[in-house]
C-alpha positions as CSV (number, residue, x, y, z in Angstrom):
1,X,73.3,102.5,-120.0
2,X,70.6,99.4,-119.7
3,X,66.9,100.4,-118.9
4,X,66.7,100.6,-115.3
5,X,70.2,100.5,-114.6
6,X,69.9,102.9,-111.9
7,X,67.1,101.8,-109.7
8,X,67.2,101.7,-106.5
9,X,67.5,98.4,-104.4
10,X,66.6,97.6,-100.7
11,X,69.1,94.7,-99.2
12,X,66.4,92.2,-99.9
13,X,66.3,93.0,-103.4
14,X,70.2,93.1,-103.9
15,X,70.3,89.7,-102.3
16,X,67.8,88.2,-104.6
17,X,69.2,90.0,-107.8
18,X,72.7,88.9,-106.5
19,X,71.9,85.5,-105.5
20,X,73.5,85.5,-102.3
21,X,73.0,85.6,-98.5
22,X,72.3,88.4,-96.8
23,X,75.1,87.7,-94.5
24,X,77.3,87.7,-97.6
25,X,75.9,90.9,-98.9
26,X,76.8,92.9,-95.7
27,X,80.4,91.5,-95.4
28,X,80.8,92.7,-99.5
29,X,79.2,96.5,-98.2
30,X,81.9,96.3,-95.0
31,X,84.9,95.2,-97.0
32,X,84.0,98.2,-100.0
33,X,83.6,95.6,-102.3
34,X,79.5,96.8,-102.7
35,X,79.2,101.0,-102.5
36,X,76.0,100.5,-100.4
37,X,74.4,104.1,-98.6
38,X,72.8,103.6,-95.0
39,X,69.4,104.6,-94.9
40,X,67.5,104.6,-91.6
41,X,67.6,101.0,-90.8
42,X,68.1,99.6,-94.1
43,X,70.6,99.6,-97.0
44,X,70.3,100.8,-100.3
45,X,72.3,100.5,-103.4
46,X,72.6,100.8,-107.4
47,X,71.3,98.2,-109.3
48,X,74.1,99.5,-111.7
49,X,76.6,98.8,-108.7
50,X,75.4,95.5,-108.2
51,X,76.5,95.0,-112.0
52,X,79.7,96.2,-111.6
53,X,80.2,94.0,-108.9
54,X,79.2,91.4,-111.3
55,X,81.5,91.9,-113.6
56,X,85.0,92.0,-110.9
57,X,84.7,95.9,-111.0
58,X,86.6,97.9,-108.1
59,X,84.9,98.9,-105.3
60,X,85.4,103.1,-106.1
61,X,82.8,103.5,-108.7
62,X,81.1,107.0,-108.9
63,X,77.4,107.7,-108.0
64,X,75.6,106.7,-105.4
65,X,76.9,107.9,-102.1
66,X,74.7,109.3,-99.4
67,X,76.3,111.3,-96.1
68,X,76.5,108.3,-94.3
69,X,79.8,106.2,-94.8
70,X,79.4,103.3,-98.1
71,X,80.8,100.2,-95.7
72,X,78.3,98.7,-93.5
73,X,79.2,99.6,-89.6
């Protein structure tokens, strides 16, 4: 597994790492395509999800899943 792999990223840092709007970022977290946990007000997810998202992965990977549901509501 790469160095860091499994830090954790605030929206604003997914959308910078990802290169996309933030608009575009939620609609990947409501449509499963990003596995994204709700925390308080903000998002937070794997940079190692963010890779497999890269790379055309499925949205099911294991890992990081809080209680709150993984698709933006």
């Amino acid at each position: 597994m790469e160095k860091g792999s499994d830090e954790v990223l605030t929206t604003r840092e997914a959308i910078r790492y990802l290169k996309i709007s933030r608009p575009t970022y939620f609609k990947c977290i409501r449509l499963g395509k990003i596995n994204a946990t709700k925390v308080g007000n903000g998002w937070r997810v794997l940079r190692s999800e963010l890779n497999r998202f890269l790379r055309g992965g499925s949205g099911e990977s294991e890992g990081f899943r809080g209680t709150e549901s993984h698709r933006r509501e």
